[in-house]
C-alpha positions in Angstrom: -3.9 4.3 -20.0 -7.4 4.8 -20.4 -10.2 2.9 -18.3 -10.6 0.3 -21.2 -6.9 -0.2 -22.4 -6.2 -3.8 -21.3 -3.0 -4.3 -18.8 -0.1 -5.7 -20.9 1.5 -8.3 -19.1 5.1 -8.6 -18.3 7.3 -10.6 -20.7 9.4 -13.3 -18.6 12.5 -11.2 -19.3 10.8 -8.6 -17.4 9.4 -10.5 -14.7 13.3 -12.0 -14.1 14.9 -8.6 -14.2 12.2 -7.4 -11.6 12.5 -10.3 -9.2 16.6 -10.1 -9.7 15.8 -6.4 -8.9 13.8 -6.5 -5.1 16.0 -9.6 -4.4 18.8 -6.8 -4.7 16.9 -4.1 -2.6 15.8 -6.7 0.0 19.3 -7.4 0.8 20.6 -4.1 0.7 18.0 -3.0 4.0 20.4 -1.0 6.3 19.6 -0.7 10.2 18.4 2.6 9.5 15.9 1.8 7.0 15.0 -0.9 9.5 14.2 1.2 12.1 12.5 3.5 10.2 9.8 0.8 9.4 9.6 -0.7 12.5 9.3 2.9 13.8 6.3 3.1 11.3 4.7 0.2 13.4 5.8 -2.7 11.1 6.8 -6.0 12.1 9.8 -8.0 11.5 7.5 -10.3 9.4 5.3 -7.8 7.5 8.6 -6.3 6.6 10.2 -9.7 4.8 6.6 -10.8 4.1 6.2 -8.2 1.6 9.4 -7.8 0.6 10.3 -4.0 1.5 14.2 -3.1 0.5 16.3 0.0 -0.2 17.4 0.8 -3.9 21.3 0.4 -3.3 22.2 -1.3 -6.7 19.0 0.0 -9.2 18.6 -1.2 -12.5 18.4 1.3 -15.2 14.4 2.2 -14.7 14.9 2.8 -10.7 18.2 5.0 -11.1 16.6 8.0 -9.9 15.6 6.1 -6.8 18.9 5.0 -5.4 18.7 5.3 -1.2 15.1 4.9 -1.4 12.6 2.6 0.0 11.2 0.0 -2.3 7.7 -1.3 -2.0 7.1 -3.6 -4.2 3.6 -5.0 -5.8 3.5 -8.2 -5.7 1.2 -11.4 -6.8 1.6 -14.5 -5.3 5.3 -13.1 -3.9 6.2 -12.7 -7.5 6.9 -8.2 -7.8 5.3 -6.9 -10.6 5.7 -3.3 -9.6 7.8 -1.2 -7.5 7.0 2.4 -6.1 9.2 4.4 -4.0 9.4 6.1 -1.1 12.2 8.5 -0.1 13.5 8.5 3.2 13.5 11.2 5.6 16.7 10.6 6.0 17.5 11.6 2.5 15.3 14.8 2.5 12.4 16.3 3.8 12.0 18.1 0.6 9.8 17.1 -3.0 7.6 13.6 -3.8 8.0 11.8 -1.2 6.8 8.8 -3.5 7.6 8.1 -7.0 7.8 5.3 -9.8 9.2 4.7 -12.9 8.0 7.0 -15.6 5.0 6.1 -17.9 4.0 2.9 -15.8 1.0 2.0 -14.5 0.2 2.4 -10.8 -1.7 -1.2 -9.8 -3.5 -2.1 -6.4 -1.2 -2.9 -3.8 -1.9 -6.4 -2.2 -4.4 -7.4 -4.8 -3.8 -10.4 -3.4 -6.2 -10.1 -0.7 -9.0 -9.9 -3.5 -8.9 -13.7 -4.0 -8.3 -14.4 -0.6 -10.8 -12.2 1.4 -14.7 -13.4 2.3 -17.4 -10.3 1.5 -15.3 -7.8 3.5 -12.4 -6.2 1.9 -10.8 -2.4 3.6 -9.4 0.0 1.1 -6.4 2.3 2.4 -4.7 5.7 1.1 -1.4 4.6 1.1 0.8 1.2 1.3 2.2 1.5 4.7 -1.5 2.0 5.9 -2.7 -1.3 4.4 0.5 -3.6 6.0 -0.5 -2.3 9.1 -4.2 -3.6 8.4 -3.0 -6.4 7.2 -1.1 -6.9 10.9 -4.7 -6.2 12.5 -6.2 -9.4 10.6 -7.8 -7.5 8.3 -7.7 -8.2 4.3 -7.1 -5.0 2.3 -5.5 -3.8 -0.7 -4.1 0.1 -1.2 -4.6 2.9 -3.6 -2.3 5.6 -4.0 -4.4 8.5 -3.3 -8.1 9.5 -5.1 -6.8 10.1 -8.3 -5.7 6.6 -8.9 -9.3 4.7 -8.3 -10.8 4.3 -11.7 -14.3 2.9 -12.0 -12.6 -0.9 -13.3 -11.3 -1.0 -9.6 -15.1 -0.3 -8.6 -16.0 -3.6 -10.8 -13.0 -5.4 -9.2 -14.5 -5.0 -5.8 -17.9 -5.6 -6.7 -18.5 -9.0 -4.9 -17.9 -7.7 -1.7 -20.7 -6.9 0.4 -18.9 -4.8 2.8 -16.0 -2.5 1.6 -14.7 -0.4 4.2 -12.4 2.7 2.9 -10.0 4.4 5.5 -9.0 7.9 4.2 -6.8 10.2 5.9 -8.3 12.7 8.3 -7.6 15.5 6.0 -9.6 17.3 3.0 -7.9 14.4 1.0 -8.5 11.7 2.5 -11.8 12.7 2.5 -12.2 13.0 -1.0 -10.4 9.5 -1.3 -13.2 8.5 0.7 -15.9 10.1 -1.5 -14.3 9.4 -4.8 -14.3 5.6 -3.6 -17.3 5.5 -2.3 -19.3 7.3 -4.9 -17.3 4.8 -7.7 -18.3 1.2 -5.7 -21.3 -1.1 -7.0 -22.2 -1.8 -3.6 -22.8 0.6 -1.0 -19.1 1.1 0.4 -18.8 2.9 4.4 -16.3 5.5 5.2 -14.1 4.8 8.5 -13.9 7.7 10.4 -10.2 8.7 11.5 -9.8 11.6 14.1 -6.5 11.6 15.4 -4.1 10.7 12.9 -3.9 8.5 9.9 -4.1 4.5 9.9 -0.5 4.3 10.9 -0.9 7.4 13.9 -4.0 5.7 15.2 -2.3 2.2 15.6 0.7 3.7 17.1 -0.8 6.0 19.4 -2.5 2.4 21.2 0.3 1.3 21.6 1.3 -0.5 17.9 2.0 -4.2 17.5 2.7 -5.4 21.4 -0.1 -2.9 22.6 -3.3 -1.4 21.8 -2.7 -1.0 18.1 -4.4 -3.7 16.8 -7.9 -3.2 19.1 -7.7 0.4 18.5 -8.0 -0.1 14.5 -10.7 -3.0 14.8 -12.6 -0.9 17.3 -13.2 1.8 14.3 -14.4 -0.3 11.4 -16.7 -2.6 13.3 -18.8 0.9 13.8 -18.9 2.5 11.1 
């Protein structure tokens, strides 16, 4: 898809065979994949907020995906996407994220683009933004640098403050620049030193700690 192909929306048959589809995952969530999330620092709620499942019955596009986590993209709790994420407990080996071949990878919790004031926070990953979105914070997620395309930059344009939270690596930092250097309005980098989004919430202690102060204490600075 180039910059100025239009997004083709899904028929209704494919909007019902997607909802039948994370209805399916949502159901099939084992203990394990439960504890693996909550381990990540995720709530009970942000968990059947947004709808996260394991692939235990796929439909034909998600075959390859079976035992995975499902993250779906949703609008108005309605999925219009689902990327995947594959378990540790499956393997520590190859993509540890994937989609169906030849779609489109959207902005997770676009959502929050409608619903925010003039701030908005931008995060590397999907995880990342849930726990954000458990700080009080409105964001939305991109899937790494490569994925930001300068239409995103006009998306977020009527936000005066836009706040992007890269990994503390060489790529999260050009996520950072790439995001920066794309925005309409001067956009502010959030400095991360010991760990990612998720580390840095943990390591204060998570959801019935520190976690929540820690991340608030980084953007209000920057």
């Amino acid at each position: 898809m180039t910059e100025r192909e239009p997004l083709q929306p899904l028929t209704d048959s494919q909007m019902q065979t997607l909802e039948e589809a994370v209805a399916s995952y949502e159901a099939a969530l084992t203990l394990e994949a439960v504890g693996y999330l909550l381990g990540r620092g995720l709530t009970k709620e942000s968990v059947l907020t947004h709808r996260l499942g394991v692939v235990a019955d796929p439909i034909p596009a998600h075959e390859r995906y079976r035992g995975w986590l499902a993250i779906p993209y949703l609008v108005k709790g309605q999925p219009v996407r689902v990327r995947f994420r594959r378990p540790d407990w499956i393997s520590s080996e190859g993509q540890k994220y994937g989609q169906p071949t030849g779609e489109t990878i959207l902005t997770y919790g676009v959502d929050d683009i409608h619903a925010a004031g003039d701030t908005i926070h931008v995060t590397e990953g999907e995880f990342d933004r849930l726990i954000l979105k458990q700080c009080g914070l409105f964001a939305i997620a991109f899937p790494g640098a490569n994925t930001f395309k300068g239409y995103h930059g006009r998306m977020l344009a009527g936000f005066n403050r836009i706040y992007v939270w890269g990994d503390p690596d060489q790529a999260g930092a050009d996520f950072t620049t790439t995001i920066i250097n794309r925005l309409p309005r001067s956009g502010r980098g959030v400095k991360l030193r010991g760990g990612d989004v998720t580390e840095t919430y943990l390591s204060a202690g998570g959801a019935t700690g520190g976690g929540a102060k820690a991340i608030n204490s980084l953007w209000v600075t920057a």
